[in-house]
N, C-alpha and C positions, 0 to 999 in steps of 0.2 A: 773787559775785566782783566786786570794785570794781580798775577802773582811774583812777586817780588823775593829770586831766590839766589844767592851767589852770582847777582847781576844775570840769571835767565825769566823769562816768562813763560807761561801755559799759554797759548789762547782758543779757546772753544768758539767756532764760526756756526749761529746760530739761526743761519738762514742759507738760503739756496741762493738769493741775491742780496747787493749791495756791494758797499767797502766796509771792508773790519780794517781802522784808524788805530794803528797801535802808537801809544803816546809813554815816552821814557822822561824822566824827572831823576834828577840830583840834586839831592839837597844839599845846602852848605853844610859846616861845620867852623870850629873854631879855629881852622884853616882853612876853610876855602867856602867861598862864597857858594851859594847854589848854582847850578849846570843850566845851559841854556836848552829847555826839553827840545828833545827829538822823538818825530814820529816818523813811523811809515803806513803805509795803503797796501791792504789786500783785497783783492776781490773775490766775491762768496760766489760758487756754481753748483747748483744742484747733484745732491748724491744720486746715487745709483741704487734700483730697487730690484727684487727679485720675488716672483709669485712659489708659495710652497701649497700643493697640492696635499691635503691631509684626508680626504674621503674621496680616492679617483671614478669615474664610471664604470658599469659594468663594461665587459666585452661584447654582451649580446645584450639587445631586449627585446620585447615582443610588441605587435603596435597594442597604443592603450597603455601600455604599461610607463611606468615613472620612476624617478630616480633621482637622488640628489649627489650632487658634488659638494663638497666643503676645500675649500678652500681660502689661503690668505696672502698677501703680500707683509715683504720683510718693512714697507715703509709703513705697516697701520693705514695705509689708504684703503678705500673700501674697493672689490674687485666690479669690472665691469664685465658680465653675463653676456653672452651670446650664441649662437644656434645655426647652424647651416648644415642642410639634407635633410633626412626622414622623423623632423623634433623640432618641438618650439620648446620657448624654457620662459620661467617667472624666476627673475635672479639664479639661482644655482639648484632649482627643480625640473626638471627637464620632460617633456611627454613624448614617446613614442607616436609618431603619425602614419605610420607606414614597416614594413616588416621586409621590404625588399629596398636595399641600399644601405647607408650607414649614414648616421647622426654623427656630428661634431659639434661637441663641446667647446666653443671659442672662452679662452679666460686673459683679462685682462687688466694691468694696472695701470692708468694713465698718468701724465706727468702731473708735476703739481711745482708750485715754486722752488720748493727745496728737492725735490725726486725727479730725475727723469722716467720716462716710462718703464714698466717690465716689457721686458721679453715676452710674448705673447705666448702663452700656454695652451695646448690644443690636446683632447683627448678624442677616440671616434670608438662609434658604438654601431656594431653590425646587427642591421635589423635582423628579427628571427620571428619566423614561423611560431605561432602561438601553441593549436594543438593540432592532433586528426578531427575532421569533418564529419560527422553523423553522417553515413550513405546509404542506400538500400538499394535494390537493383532486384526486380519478381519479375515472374515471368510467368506462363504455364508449366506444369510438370512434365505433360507428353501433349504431342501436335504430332498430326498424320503428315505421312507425305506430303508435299506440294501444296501445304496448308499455310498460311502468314499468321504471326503474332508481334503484338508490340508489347517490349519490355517499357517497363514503367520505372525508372531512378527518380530518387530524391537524394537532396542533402540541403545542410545547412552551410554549405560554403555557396558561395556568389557564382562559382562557375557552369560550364555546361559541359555536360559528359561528353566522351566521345566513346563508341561503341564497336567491338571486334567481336567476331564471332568464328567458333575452329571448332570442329578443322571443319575445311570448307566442302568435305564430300558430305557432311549430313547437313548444312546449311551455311546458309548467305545473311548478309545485311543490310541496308540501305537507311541510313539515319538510326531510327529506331525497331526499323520492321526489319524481322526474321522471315524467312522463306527455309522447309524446310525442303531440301534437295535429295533425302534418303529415308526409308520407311524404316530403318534401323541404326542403333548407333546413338549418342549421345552431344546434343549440341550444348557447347558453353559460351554464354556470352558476358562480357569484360566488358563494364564503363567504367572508364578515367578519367576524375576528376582534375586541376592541372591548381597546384598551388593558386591561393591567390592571399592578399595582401594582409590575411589573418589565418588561415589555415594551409595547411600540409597537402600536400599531392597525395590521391585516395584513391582505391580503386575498389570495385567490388565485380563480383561474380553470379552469374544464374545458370544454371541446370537447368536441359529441356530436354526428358526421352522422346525419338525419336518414334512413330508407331507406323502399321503398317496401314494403309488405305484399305477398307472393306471393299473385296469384287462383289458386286452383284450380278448377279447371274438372273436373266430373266428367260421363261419356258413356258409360253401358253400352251393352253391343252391342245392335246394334238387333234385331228378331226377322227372320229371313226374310223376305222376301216371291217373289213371284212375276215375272217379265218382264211389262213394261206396267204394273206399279204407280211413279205416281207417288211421286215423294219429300215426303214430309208431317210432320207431328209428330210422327207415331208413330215416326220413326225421328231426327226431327232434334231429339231429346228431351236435349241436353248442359243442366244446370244449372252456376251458376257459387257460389262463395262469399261471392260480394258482388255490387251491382247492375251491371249494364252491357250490350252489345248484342253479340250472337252473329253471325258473318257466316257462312256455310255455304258449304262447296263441295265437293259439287253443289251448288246451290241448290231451294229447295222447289220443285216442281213439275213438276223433271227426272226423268226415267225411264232408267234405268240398264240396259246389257247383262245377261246373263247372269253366273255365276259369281262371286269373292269382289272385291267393290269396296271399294276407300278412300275414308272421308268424313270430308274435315277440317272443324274449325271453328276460328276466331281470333275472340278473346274482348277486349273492350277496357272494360274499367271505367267506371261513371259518374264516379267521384270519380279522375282516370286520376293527380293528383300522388299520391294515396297508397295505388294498388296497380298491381300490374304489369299488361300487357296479357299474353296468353296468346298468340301468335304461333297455335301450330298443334297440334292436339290432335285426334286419328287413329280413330278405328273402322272394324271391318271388315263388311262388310254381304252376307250370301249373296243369290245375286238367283238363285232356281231360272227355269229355263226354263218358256215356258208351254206348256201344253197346248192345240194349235191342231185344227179343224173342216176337215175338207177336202171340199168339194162339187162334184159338176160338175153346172153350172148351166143348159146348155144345149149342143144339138150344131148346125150350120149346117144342117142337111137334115133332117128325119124325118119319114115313112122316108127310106130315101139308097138309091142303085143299086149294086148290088154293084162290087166293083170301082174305085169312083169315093168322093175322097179327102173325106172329111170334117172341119170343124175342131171340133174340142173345145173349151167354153169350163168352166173350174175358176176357184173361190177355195178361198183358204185365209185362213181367219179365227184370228187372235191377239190377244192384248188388246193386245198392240203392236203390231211388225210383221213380218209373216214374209218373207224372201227365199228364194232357194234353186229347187228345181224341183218339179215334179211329171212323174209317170209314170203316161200312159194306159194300160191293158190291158185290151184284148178280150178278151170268154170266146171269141172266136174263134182270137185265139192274136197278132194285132195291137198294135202299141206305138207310143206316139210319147212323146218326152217335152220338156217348156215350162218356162219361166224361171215365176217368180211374182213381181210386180211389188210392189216396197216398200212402191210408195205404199196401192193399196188390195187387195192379195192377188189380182189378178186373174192369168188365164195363160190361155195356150190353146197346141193344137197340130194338129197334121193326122196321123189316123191314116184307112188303104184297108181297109174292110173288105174281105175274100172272101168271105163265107158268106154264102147267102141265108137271111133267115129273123130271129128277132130275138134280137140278140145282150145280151150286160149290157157294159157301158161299167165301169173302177173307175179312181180316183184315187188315188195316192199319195205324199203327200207326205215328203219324207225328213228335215225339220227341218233348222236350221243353230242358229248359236251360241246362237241365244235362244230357237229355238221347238224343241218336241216336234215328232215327222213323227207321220201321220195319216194314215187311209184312208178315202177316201167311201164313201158307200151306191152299191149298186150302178144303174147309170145304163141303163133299155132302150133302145138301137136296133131299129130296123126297119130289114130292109135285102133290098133286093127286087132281083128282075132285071130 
């Protein structure tokens, strides 16, 4: 197309190929005949195009998540879509697949007869973590000494916990199981969950007091014994279930009344943070009375004169010690009766003979709480006028 102006033309090249034929004409006049036309040849080559981004991608997204680009090229061609790393796309919609890496958005114009291609436009989208993971992490409240427990975690992330446990003087770990290493103190155990391709890195906590191990203290009843036996092994024989020091009461080498006696023991642990002390632990001990000797040992006079008082000297022997009295009797028909002295069984008393001649002297002792009573051998007076 020729515009015709002060001898110039316009000319508009309406394609990207071919020859644009430019053809000149002059016409005559009523001087000069018309011009012999002249043309020349151009050759057409495709424009140059440029992509304008009008709605770019985000900087992050989460996987699942979606997103559109808008964009357009300055030739009206339509753009060609594309996707490489953590995304696919349907034209200029794009899906999150993944939450560790980054998506790129490939945009492109391609050539066409009259366009050479754009410049390839490239945006990238860093995957992101979506949210925190629902965790839970229980346990028992309190575990004894030297006792095992397994924490139980859950969550709703894909991973598997990993487990720490501190401080490591009240306990240990192995996988899931706890061991507690201290009868006091506080153990906390820590699972960590580790991101994964839709949730956040998570951690959770459990509490477990520490308790002390119950000692048992075991103490069969001791066997009988007798009044005047000392208290020994043989009766102060309590074992315990772990090491530690027995205190007794009575204590070894007291001697105990007659009848059914109490003997505690209080138990207190070597290792005392991780088992209990045993306050008081009870048996009952029969303690028979003893079988006492009763003697009379000498009279103040023999022979003695009728009539005229004589003192009687008695013991009474026990493995302990005997109290209580004795009673003299004459085969004459005569009595007296005397205290017996705690400390070493002695006694005495004053009995009158009447009869001349010689009499038997006897001794009787009547026992009291701890001792047997007992009769001597018969004891001869002489007893003259």
């Amino acid at each position: 197309m020729a515009d015709n102006h002060n001898g110039t033309a316009t000319y508009t090249i309406t394609s990207g190929a071919g020859t644009c034929t430019v053809k000149a004409n002059q016409a005559g006049n009523s001087n000069y005949s018309a011009a012999a036309q002249a043309t020349e040849s151009v050759s057409a080559t495709p424009a140059s195009q440029t992509i304008n981004v009008t709605t770019p991608a985000p900087a992050t997204a989460t996987k699942s998540s979606s997103f559109t680009v808008v964009a357009s090229a300055t030739s009206g061609l339509p753009i060609t879509w594309g996707s490489a790393g953590i995304c696919t796309n349907v034209q200029g919609t794009y899906t999150m697949t993944g939450s560790s890496g980054t998506c790129t958005v490939l945009m492109n114009a391609p050539s066409s007869t009259n366009y050479t291609a754009a410049p390839q436009v490239t945006e990238t989208v860093r995957g992101a973590l979506a949210i925190a993971p629902t965790v839970s992490l229980t346990g028992p409240a309190t575990a004894p000494y030297q006792s095992t427990y397994t924490v139980v975690a859950t969550t709703n992330a894909s991973t598997t916990p990993t487990f720490t446990a501190a401080p490591a003087t009240v306990c240990t770990i192995s996988g899931a199981t706890v061991t507690m290493v201290n009868g006091t103190g506080m153990c906390t155990v820590t699972a960590h969950w580790a991101a994964d391709d839709v949730y956040k890195a998570a951690t959770a906590t459990e509490k477990t007091t520490a308790t002390k191990v119950a000692s048992v203290v075991t103490w069969n009843t001791p066997a009988t014994i007798t009044y005047g036996t000392a208290l020994s092994a043989t009766q102060l024989d309590a074992t315990a279930s772990v090491p530690g020091a027995f205190v007794y009461d009575p204590a070894s080498g007291k001697v105990l009344g007659a009848g059914t006696q109490t003997l505690s023991v209080k138990f207190t642990p070597t290792a005392t943070s991780d088992y209990t002390t045993v306050a008081a632990t009870t048996v009952s001990l029969v303690v028979n009375q003893a079988n006492t000797t009763t003697a009379i040992t000498s009279t103040s006079l023999n022979p003695s004169i009728v009539g005229h008082s004589i003192t009687v000297h008695y013991n009474v022997a026990s493995p302990g010690k005997a109290t209580g009295s004795v009673t003299i009797t004459a085969s004459s028909g005569e009595t007296c009766t005397g205290t017996v002295s705690g400390t070493t069984g002695d006694g005495s008393c004053i009995i009158k003979p009447e009869t001349v001649g010689s009499i038997t002297l006897t001794g009787t002792y009547g026992g009291d709480a701890n001792n047997n009573g007992s009769t001597s051998a018969g004891f001869t007076q002489t007893v003259n006028n």
